[in-house]
Backbone bond lengths (Angstrom), bond angles and torsions (degrees), N, CA, C in turn:
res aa  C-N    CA-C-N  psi(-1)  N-CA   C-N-CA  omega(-1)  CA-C   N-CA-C  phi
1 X - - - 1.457 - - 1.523 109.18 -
2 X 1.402 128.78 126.41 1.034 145.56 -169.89 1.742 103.78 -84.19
3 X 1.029 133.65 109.33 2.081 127.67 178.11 1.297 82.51 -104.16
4 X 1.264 96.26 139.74 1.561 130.01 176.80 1.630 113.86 -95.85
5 X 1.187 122.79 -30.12 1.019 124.03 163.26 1.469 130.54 -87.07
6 X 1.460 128.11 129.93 1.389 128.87 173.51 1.581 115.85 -46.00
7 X 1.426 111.94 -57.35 1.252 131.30 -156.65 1.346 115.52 -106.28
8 X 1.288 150.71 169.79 1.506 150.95 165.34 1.504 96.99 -155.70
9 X 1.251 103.32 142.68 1.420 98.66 172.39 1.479 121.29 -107.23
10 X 1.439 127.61 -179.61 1.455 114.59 -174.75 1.047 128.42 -39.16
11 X 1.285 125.98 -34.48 1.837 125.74 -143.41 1.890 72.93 -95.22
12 X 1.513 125.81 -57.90 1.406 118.30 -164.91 1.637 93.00 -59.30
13 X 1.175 144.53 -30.28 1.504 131.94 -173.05 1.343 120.05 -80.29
14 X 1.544 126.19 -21.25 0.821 147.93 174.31 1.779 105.19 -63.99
15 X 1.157 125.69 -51.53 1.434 152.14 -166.03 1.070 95.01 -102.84
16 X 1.370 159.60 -38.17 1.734 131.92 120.58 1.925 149.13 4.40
17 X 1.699 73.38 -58.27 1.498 91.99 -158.35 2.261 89.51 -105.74
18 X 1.421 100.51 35.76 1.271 110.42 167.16 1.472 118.04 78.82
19 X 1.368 127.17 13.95 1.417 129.82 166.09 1.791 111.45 114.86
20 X 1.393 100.05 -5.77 1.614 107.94 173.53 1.540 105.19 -50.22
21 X 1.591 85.67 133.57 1.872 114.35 167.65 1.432 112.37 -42.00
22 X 1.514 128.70 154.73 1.346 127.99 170.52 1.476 111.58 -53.90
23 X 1.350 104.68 -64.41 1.469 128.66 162.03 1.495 116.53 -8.19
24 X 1.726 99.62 -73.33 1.286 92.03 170.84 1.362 118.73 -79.59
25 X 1.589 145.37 -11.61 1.333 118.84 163.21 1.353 133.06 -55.56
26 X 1.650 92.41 -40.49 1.890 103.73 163.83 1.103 105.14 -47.45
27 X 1.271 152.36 -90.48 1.595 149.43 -177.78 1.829 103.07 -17.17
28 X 1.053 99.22 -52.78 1.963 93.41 177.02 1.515 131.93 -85.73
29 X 1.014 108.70 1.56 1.388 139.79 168.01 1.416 112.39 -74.73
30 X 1.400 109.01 128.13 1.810 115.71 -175.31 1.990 90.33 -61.95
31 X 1.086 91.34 158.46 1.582 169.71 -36.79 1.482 106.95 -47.56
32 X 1.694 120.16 -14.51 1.144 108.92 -176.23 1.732 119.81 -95.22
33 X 1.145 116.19 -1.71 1.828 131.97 -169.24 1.306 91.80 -162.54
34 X 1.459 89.28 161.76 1.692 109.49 174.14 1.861 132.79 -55.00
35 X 1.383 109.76 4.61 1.517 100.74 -143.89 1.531 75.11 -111.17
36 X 1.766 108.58 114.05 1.647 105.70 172.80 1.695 104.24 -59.88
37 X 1.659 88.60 164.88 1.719 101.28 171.38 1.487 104.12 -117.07
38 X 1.203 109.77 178.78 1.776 112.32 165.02 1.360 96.33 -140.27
39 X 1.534 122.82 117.07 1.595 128.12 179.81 1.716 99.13 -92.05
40 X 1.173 107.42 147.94 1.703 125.47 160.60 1.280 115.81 -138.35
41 X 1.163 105.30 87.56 1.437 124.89 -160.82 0.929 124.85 44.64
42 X 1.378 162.73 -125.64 1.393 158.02 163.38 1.545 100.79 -30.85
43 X 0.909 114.01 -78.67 1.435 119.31 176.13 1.804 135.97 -28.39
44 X 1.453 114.32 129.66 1.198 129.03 -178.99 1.316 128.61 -111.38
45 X 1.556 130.88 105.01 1.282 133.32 -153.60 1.401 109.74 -123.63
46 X 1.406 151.90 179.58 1.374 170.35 -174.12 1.041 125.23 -143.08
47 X 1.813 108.14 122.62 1.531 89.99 166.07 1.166 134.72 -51.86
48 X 1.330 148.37 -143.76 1.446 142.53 111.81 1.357 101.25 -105.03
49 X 0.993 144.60 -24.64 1.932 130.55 156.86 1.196 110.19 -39.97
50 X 1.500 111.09 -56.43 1.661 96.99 -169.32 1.774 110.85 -99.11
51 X 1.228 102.86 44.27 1.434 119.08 166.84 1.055 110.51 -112.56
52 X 1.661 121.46 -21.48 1.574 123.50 -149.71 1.298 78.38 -119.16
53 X 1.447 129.79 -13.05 2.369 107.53 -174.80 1.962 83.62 -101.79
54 X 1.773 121.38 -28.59 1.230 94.38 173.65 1.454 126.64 -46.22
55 X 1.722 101.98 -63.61 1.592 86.05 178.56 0.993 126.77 -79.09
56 X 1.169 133.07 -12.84 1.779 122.76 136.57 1.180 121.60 -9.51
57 X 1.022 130.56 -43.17 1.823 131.93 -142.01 2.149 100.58 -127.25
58 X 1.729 89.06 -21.78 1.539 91.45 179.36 1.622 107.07 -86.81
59 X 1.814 116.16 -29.62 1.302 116.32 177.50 1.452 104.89 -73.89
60 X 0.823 125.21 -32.48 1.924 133.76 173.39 1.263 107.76 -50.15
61 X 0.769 125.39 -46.97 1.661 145.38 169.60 1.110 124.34 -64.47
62 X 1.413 115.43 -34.87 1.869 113.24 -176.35 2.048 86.32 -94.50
63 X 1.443 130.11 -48.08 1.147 110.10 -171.49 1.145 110.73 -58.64
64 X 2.098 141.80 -17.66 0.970 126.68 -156.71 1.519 108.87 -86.12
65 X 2.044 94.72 -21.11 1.459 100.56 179.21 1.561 123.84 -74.57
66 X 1.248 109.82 -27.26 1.278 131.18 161.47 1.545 130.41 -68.21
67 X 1.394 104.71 -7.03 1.730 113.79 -172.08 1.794 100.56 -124.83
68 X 1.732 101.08 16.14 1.531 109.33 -170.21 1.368 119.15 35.16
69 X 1.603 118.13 61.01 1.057 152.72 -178.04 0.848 136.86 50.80
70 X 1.235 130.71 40.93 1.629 154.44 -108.30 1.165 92.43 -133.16
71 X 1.908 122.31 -41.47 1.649 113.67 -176.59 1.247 102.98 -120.24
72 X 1.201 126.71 67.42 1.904 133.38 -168.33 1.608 85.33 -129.67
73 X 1.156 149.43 -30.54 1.146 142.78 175.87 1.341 135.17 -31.72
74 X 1.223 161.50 130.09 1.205 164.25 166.77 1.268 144.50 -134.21
């Protein structure tokens, strides 16, 4: 799938990353979690690349826990 847009902002990342609270994206959001940001001045935006290797790397993770760690490898 080709995204046309550079940027998304919270409320669209939020509704991305499967319906998660603002709240909790802030918690996953650099400096405090893994999920870089891109600021423009006041403002806080998202890739959608690094939305799409986050949950990449979070589904990698629940099958490895589920495959008794079978896909945690790297």
């Amino acid at each position: 799938m080709l995204e046309s847009r550079l940027l998304v902002t919270p409320r669209e990342a939020c509704y991305r990353l499967g319906g998660i609270s603002p709240r909790h994206l802030w918690n996953l959001s650099q400096p405090r979690g893994p999920l870089p940001v891109v600021r423009l001045g006041r403002r806080v935006f998202f890739r959608p690349e690094d939305l799409a290797v986050f949950v990449e790397r979070a589904a990698r993770q629940s099958a490895g826990q589920f495959n008794g760690g079978a896909g945690d490898e790297q």
